[in-house]
C-alpha positions as CSV (number, residue, x, y, z in Angstrom):
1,X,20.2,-44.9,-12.6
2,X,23.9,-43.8,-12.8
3,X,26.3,-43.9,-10.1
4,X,29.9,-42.8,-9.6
5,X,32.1,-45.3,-7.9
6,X,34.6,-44.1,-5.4
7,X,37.6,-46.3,-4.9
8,X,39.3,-44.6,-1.7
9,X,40.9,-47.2,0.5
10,X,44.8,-48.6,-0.4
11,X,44.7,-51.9,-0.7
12,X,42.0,-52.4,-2.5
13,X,41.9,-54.3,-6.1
14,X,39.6,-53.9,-8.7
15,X,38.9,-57.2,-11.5
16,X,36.5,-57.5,-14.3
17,X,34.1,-60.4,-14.1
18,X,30.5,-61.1,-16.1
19,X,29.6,-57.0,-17.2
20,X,30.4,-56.1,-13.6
21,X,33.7,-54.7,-11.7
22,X,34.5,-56.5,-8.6
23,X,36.2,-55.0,-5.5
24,X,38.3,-56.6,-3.1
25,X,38.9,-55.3,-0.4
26,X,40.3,-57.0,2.7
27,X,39.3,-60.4,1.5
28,X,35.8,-59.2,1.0
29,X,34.4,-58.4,-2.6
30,X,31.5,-56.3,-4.1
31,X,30.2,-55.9,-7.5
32,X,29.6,-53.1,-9.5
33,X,27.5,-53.4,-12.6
34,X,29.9,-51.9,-15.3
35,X,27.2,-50.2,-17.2
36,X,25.2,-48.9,-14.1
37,X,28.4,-46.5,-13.2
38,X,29.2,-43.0,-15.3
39,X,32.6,-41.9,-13.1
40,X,35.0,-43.5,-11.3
41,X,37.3,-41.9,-8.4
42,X,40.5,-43.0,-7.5
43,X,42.8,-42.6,-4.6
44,X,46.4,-43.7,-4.6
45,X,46.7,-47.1,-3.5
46,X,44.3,-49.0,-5.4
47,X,44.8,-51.7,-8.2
48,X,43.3,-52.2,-11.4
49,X,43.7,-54.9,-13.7
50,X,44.6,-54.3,-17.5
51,X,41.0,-55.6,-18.0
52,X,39.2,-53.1,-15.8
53,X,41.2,-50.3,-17.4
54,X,40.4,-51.4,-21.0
55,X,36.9,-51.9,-20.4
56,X,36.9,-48.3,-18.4
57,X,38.3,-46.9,-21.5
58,X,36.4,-49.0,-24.1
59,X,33.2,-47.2,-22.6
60,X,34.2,-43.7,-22.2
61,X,33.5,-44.2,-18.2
62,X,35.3,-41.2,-16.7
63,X,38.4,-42.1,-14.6
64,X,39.6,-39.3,-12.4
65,X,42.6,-40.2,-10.0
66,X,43.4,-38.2,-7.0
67,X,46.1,-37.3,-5.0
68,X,45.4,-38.3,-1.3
69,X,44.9,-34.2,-0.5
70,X,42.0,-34.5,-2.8
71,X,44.0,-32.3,-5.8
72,X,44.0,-33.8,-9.3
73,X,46.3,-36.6,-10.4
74,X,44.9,-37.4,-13.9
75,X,42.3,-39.2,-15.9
76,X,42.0,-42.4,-18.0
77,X,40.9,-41.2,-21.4
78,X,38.8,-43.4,-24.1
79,X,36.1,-43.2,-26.4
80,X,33.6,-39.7,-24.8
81,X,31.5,-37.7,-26.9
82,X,33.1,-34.5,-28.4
83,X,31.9,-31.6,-30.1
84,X,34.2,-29.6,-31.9
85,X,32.0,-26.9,-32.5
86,X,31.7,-26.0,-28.7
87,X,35.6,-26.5,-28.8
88,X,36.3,-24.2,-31.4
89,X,34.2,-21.2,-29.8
90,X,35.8,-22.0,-26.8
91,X,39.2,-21.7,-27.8
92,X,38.7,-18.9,-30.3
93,X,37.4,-16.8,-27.3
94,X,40.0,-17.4,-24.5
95,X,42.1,-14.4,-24.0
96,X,39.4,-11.9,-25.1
97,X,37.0,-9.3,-23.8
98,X,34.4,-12.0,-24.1
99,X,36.7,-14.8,-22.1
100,X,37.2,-12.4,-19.7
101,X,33.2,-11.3,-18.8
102,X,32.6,-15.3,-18.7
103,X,35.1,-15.8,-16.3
104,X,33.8,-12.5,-14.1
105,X,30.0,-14.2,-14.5
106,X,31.8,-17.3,-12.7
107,X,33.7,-15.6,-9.6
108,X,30.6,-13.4,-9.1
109,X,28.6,-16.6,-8.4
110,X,30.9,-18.5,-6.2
111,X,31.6,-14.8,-4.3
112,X,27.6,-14.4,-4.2
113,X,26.9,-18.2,-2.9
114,X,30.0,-17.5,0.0
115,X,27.9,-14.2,1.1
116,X,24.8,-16.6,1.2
117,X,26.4,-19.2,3.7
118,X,27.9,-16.2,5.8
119,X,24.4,-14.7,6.1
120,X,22.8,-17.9,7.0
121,X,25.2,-18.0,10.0
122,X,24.7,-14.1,10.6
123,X,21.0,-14.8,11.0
124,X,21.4,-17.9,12.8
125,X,23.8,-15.9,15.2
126,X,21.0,-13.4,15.7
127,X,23.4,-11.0,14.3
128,X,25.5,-10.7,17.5
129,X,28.7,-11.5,15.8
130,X,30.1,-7.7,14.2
131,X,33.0,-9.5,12.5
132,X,30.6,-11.5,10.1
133,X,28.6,-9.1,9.3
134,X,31.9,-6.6,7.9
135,X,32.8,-9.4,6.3
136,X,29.4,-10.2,4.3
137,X,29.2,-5.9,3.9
138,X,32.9,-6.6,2.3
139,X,31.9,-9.1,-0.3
140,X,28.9,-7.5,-1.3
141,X,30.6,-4.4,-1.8
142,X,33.0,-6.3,-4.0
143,X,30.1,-8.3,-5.6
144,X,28.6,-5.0,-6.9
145,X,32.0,-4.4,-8.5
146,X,32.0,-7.1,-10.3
147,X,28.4,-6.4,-12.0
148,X,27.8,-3.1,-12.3
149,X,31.1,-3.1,-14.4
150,X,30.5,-2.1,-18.1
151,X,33.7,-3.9,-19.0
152,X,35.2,-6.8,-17.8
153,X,38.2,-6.5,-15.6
154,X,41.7,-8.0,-16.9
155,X,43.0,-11.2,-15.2
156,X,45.1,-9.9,-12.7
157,X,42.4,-7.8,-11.4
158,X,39.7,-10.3,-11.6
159,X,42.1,-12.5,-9.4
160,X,43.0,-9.5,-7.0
161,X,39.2,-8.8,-6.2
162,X,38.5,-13.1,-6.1
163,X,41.5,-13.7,-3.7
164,X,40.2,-10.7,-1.4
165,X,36.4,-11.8,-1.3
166,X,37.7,-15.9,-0.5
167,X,40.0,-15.0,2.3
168,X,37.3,-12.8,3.8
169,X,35.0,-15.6,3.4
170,X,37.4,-18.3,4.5
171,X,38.1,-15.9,7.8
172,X,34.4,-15.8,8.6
173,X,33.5,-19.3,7.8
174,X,35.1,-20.1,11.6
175,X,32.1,-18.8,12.9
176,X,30.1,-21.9,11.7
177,X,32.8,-24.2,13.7
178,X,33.1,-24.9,17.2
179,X,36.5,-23.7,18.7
180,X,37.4,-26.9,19.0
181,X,38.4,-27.5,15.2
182,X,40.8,-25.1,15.1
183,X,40.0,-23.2,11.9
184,X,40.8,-19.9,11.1
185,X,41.1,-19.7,7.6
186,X,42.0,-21.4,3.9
187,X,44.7,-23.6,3.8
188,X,45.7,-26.3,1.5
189,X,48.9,-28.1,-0.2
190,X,49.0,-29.4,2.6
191,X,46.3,-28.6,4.8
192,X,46.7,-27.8,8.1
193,X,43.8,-28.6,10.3
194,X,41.0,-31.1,9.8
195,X,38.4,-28.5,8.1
196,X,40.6,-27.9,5.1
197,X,41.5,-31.5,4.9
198,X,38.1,-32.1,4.2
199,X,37.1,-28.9,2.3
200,X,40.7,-30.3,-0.1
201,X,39.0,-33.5,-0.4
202,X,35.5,-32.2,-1.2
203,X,36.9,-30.0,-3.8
204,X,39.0,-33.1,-5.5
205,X,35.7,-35.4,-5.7
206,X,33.9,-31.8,-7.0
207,X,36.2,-31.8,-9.6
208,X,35.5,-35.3,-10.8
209,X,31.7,-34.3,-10.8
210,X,32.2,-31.2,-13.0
211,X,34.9,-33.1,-15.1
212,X,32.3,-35.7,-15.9
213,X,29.7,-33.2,-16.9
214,X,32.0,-31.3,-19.2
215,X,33.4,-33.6,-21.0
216,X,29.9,-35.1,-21.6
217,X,29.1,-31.9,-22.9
218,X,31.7,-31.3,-25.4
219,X,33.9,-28.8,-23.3
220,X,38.2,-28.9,-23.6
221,X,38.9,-29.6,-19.8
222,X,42.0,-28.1,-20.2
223,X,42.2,-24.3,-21.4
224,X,40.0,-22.0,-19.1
225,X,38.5,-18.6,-18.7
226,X,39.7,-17.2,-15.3
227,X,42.5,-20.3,-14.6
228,X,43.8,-19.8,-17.9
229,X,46.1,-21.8,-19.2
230,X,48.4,-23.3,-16.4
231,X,49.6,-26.5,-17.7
232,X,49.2,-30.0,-16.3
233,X,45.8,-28.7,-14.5
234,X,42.2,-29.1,-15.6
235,X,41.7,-25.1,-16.1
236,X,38.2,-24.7,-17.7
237,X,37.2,-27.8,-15.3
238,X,38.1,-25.1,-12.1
239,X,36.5,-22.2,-13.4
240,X,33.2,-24.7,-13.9
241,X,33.5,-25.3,-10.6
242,X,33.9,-22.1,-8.5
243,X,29.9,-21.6,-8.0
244,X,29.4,-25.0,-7.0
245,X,32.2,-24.8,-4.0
246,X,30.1,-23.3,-1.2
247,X,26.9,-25.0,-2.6
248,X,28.0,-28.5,-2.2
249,X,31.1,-28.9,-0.6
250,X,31.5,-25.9,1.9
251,X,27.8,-26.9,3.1
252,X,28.8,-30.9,3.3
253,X,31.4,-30.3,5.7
254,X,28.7,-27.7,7.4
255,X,26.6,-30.0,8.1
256,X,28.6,-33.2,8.6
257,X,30.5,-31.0,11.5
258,X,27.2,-29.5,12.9
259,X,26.0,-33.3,13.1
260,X,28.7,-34.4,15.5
261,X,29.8,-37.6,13.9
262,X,33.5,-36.7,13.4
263,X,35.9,-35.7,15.8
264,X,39.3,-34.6,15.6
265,X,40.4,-37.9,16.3
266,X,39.4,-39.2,12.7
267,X,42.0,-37.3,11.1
268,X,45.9,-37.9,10.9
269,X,48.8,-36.1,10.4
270,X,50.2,-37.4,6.6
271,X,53.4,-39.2,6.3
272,X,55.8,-36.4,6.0
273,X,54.1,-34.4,9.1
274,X,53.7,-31.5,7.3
275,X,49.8,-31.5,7.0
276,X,46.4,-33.1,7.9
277,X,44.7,-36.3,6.3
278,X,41.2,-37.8,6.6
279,X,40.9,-40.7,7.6
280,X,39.0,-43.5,6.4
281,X,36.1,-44.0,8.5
282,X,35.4,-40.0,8.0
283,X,36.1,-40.6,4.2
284,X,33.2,-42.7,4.0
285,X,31.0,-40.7,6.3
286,X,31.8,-37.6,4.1
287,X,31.2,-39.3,1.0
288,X,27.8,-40.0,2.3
289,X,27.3,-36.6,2.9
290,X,28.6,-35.2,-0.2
291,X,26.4,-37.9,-2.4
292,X,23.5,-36.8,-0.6
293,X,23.9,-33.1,-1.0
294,X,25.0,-34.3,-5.1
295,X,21.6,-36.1,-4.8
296,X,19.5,-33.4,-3.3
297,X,16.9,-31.4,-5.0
298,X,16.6,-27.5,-5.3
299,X,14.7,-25.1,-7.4
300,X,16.7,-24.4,-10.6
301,X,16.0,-20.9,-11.8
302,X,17.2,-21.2,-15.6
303,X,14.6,-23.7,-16.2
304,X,12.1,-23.4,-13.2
305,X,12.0,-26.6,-11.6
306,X,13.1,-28.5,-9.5
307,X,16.6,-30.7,-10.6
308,X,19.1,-32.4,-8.0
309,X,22.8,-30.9,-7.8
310,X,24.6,-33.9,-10.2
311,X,21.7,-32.7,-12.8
312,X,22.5,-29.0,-12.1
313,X,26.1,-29.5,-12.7
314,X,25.4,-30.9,-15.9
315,X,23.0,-28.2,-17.2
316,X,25.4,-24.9,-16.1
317,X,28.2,-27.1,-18.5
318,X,25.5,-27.2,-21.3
319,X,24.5,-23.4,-20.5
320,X,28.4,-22.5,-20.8
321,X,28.4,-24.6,-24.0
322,X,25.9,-22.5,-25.5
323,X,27.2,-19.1,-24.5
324,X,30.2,-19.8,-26.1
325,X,28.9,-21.3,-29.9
326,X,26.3,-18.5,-29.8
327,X,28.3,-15.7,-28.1
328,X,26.0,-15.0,-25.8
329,X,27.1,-13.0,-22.9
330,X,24.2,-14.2,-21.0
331,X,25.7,-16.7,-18.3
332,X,23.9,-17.1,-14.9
333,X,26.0,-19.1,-12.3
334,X,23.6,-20.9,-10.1
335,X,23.2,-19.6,-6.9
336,X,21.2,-20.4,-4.1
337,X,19.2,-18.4,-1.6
């Protein structure tokens, strides 16, 4: 069994000893069979010796380093499997009609799994709260947009009708959060209160997860569908990941805040006092969370059974793959119930 190894607390150094990576942290060490782990997460702060970063790259382990926020840093690139023939169909169809309806198929299934959680909390409410239920009646009005169009829509439009449908969502998500947490929206870069700190940091160790997956597959990280082409940023690996951001992360910090193990007092204002930081002891208990709604099972509809998250990621890159070397305009974004 594979296992991604997060490396989160500064400090900590990481040396290579018998097949196995040892961390040292605080005087105490752990090991880490080298070829039990497939990705490796990074926060700022931690050492690694040349040894640990040529074996890293000797075996094509996936490296992602994050910024403290959570937002992408870079990547430790070595030997990974590559197929040029999904490369080349990917890039031959970015800026087309066909780039386009892929990149609609994505949005629509991140906008449909946001309706889902806001109806969850509707029905848990017993319906009694009137601003959720405009704001799921919003998004499925735009959601019908989106498919019953017999073209795709342009970039700018698919953007204007995405960025409507997430702050409505973001605005009703409140409703799943006692007053206490003092969220009333999206907000990042940096974030502001202790819901988007961890919602940031969710969406950086996402990233690594979809990374992982893509690259394994064959896909160019870099030059996307609906993100484009911005540079220095991991486009394709953001579009991958926009139905998989209420799924598993939105949920995760659901449930970890339903559970009452956090408080307000685990998180810290960053250096510069402009924004909100998690701290360590909710980093871990997050992490936990997170790895146990990667680890859960659901039914997946594309192959009718039953696959856990991690393996779910994997097969919606391989499904993308194959839409794009077979132009097939057939993608389905996984999206729960």
């Amino acid at each position: 069994m594979t296992t991604t190894l997060y490396l989160t607390e500064p400090g900590t150094m990481v040396r290579y000893k018998n097949e196995s990576l040892v961390v040292i942290k605080k005087r105490e060490s752990t090991k880490c069979r080298l070829g039990e782990v497939d990705l490796v997460v990074i926060l700022p702060g931690v050492q690694l010796t040349d040894v640990v970063i040529s074996k890293l790259l000797d075996r094509g382990i996936e490296t992602i380093f994050l910024r403290q926020s959570g937002n992408f840093r870079g990547r430790l690139q070595g030997h990974f499997s590559t197929n040029p023939v999904i490369r080349i169909a990917q890039y031959r169809v970015l800026e087309s009609a066909f780039g386009m309806s892929l990149a609609q198929k994505l949005v629509m299934g991140k906008i449909r799994n946001q309706r889902v959680l806001l109806q969850r909390r509707n029905r848990a409410s017993q319906r009694q709260i009137p601003q959720l239920a405009e704001a799921i009646d919003l998004i499925k009005t735009y959601s019908q947009q989106l498919n019953n169009t017999s073209t795709p829509l342009n970039r700018s439009e698919l953007m204007g009708v995405e960025g409507i449908c997430a702050r409505t969502y973001y605005q009703a998500l409140r409703y799943w959060f006692p007053s206490q947490w003092n969220f009333t929206g999206r907000n990042r870069r940096p974030p502001l209160d202790p819901i988007n700190a961890l919602m940031s940091w969710g969406y950086g160790v996402l990233l690594a997860r979809v990374f992982s997956a893509c690259v394994q597959v064959g896909l160019g990280p870099y030059l996307g569908f609906f993100h484009a082409t911005e540079p220095y940023r991991p486009n394709l690996i953001l579009d991958a990941m926009e139905e998989f951001r209420p799924v598993i992360v939105d949920q995760t910090v659901i449930s970890i805040i339903q559970s009452d193990v956090l408080t307000p007092e685990d998180f810290h204002t960053s250096p510069d006092g402009a924004g909100v930081w998690v701290g360590d002891v909710a980093k871990k208990l997050f992490l936990g969370e997170l790895e146990k709604q990667l680890r859960s099972t659901v039914l997946y509809p594309a192959q009718n059974r039953h696959l856990s998250m991690s393996q779910i990621i994997l097969e919606q890159a391989r499904h993308l793959g194959r839409c794009l070397t077979e132009l097939r305009s057939d993608y389905e974004a996984f999206v729960i119930k």
